[in-house]
C-alpha positions in Angstrom: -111.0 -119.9 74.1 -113.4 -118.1 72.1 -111.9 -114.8 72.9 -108.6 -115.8 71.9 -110.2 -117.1 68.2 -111.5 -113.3 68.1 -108.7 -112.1 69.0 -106.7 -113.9 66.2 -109.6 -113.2 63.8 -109.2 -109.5 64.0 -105.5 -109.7 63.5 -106.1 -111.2 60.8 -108.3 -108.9 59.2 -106.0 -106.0 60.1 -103.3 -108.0 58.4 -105.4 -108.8 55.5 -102.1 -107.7 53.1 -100.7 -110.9 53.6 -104.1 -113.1 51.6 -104.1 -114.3 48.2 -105.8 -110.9 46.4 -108.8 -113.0 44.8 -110.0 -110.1 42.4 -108.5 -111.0 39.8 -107.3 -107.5 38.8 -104.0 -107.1 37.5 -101.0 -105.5 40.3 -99.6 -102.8 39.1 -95.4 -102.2 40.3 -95.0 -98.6 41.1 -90.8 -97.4 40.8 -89.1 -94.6 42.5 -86.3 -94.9 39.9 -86.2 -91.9 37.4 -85.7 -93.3 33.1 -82.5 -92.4 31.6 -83.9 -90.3 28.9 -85.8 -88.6 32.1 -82.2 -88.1 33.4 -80.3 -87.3 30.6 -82.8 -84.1 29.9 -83.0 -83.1 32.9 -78.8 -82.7 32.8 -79.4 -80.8 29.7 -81.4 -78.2 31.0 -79.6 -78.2 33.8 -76.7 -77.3 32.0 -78.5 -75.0 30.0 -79.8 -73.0 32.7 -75.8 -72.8 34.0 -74.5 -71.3 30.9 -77.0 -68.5 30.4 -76.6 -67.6 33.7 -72.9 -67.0 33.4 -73.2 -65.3 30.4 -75.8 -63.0 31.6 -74.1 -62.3 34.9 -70.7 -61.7 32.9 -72.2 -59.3 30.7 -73.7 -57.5 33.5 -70.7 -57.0 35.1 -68.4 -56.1 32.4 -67.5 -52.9 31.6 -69.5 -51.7 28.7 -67.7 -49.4 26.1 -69.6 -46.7 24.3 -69.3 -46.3 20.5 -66.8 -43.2 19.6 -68.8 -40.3 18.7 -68.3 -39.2 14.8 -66.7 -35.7 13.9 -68.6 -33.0 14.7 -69.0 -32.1 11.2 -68.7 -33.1 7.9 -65.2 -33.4 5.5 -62.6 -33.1 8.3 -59.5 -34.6 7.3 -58.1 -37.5 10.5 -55.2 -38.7 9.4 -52.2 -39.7 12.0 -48.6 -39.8 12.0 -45.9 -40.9 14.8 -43.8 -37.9 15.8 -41.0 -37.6 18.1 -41.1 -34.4 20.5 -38.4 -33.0 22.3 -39.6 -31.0 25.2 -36.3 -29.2 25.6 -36.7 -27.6 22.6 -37.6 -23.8 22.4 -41.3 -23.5 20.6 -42.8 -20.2 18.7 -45.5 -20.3 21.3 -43.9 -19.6 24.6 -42.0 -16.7 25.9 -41.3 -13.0 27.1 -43.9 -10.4 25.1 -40.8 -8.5 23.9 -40.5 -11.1 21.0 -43.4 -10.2 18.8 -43.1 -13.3 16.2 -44.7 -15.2 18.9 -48.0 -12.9 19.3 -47.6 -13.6 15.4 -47.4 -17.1 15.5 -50.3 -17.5 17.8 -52.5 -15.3 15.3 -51.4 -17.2 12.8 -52.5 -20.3 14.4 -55.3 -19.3 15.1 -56.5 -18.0 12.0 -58.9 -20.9 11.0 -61.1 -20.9 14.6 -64.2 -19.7 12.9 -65.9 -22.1 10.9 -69.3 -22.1 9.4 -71.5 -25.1 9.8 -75.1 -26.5 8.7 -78.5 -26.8 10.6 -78.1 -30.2 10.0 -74.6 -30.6 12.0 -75.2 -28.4 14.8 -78.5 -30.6 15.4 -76.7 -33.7 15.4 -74.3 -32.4 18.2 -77.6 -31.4 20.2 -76.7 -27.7 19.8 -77.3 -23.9 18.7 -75.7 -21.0 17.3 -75.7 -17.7 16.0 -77.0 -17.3 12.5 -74.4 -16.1 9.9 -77.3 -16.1 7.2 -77.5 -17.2 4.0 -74.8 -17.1 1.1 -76.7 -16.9 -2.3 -78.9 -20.1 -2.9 -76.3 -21.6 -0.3 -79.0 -23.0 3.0 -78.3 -20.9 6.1 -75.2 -21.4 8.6 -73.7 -20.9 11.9 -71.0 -19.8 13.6 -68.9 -22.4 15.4 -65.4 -23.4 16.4 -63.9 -27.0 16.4 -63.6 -28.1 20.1 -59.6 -27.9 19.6 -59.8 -24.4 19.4 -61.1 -23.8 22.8 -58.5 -25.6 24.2 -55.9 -23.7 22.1 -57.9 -20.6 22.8 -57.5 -21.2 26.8 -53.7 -21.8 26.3 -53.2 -18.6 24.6 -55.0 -16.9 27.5 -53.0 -18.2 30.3 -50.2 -17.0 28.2 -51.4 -13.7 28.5 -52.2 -13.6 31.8 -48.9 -15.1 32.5 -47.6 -11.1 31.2 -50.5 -9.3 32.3 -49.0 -6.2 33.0 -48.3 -6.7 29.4 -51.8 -7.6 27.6 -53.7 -5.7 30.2 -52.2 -3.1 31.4 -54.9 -0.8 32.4 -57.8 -3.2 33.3 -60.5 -2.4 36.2 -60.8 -4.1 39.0 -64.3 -5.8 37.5 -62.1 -6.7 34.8 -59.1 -8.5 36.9 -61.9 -10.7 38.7 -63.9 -11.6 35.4 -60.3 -12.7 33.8 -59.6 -14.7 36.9 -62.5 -16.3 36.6 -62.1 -16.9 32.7 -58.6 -18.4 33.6 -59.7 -20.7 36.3 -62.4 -21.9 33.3 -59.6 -22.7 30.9 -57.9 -24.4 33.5 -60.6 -27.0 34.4 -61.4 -26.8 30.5 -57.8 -27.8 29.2 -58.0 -30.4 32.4 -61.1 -32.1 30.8 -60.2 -32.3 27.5 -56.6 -34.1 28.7 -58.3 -36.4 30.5 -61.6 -36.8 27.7 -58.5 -37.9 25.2 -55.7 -38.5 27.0 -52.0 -39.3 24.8 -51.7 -43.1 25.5 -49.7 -43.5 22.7 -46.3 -41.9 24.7 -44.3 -43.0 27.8 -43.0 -40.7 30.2 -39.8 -41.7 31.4 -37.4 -40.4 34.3 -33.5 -40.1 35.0 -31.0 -38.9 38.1 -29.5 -35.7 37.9 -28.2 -33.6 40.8 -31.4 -33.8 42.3 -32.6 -36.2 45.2 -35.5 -37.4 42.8 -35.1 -38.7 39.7 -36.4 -35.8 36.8 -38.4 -36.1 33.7 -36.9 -37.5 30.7 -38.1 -34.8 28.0 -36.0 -35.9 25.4 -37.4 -38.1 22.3 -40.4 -38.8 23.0 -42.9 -40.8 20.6 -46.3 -39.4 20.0 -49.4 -40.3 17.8 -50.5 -37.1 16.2 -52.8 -36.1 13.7 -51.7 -34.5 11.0 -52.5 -30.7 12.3 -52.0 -29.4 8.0 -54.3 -31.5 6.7 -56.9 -30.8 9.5 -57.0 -27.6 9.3 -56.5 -27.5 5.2 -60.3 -29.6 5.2 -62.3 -26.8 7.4 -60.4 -24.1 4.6 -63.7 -23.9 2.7 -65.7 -23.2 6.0 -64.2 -20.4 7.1 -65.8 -17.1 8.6 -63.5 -14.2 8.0 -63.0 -11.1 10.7 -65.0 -8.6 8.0 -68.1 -11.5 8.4 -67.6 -11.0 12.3 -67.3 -7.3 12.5 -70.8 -7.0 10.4 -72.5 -9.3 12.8 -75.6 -7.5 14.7 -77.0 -8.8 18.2 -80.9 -9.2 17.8 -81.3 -9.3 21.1 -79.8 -5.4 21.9 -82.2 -4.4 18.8 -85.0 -5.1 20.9 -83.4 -3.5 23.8 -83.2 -0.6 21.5 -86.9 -0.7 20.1 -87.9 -0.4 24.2 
């Protein structure tokens, strides 16, 4: 009997939960439910947090585009027309040798290649140059060209070498290879510059003739251009004449001279 009352004793001890809590301290209730105003901030930052992420990770991805650079120098004259080309027509610029107006109009375009420029401009397009000197009070300048007039310069070459046997008649060996090479430059050059500013602003379209592939439609078609006058009429003031080229002297085979 006694066993069985210590028995039941130390249940109830081990159970003590279940008495009256005599302490006479206040219980406290203890929630696992989160406040609304808890909740509601903790959607806001959740949100929050969503949004810059997208927009960070859409910014990242997208395809940035660089700012266009400026002219290369100051003054040039930019303005653009629509024109409509037809590329069946005959130019000035193409053709046999035996029609000397065309050796004429390509010296007459490019008449205005060499330009003089400032410190200042050649600096802002991270480059050098020979010195042309100084004109008066006027601050010393350099010789240039316009990037255009490589390109033109490389067309009128593979002209020549088109007639060769023409333009150089009588060149050495030496010489053929080094104008090979010069042509295979303006070839990747003229590449370059078509695809650095391609024409977007023309459509190339295609017809049947006799042919089992349909051909190029040359006829009419409409091209953004800039207004080649105008350009040329703003760089009028720069330009270096032959007589100013002819006079120039190579410091450097001075030196070679002085040894």
């Amino acid at each position: 009997m006694e066993e069985r009352e210590a028995h039941y004793s130390l249940l109830r001890r081990r159970g003590s939960s279940e008495e009256k809590d005599t302490s006479g301290r206040p219980k406290v209730a203890y929630s696992t439910t989160i406040s609304t105003p808890v909740l509601i901030h903790l959607c806001i930052l959740l949100l929050y947090c969503t949004v810059t992420f997208t927009i960070i990770k859409i910014h990242s991805s997208a395809p940035r585009s660089l700012p266009v650079l400026p002219n290369a120098i100051n003054g040039l004259t930019t303005l653009y027309d629509t024109r409509v080309y037809n590329l069946l027509n005959h130019s000035k610029y193409v053709g046999p040798p035996s029609d000397q107006s065309i050796d004429e109009s390509w010296i007459e375009l490019l008449d205005p290649m060499y330009i003089r420029v400032q410190r200042s401009e050649l600096e802002r397009n991270g480059r050098t140059s020979v010195s042309l000197g100084r004109n008066g009070k006027e601050p010393e300048s350099f010789l240039a060209w316009l990037g255009v007039f490589h390109e033109l310069h490389c067309v009128k070459l593979l002209r020549q070498w088109k007639y060769k046997s023409h333009y150089f008649p009588n060149i050495t060996a030496n010489e053929a290879d080094n104008l090979e090479s010069h042509t295979d430059h303006c070839l990747d050059r003229i590449r370059a510059a078509f695809m650095c500013h391609p024409d977007t602003s023309s459509l190339v379209t295609f017809n049947w003739s006799n042919n089992q592939q349909p051909v190029v439609n040359g006829t009419k078609t409409l091209h953004s251009c800039i207004n080649w006058k105008e350009l040329i009429e703003s760089t009028r003031t720069r330009a270096v004449s032959p007589q100013e080229l002819a006079i120039l002297k190579n410091p450097l085979s001075e030196i070679g001279d002085n040894n």
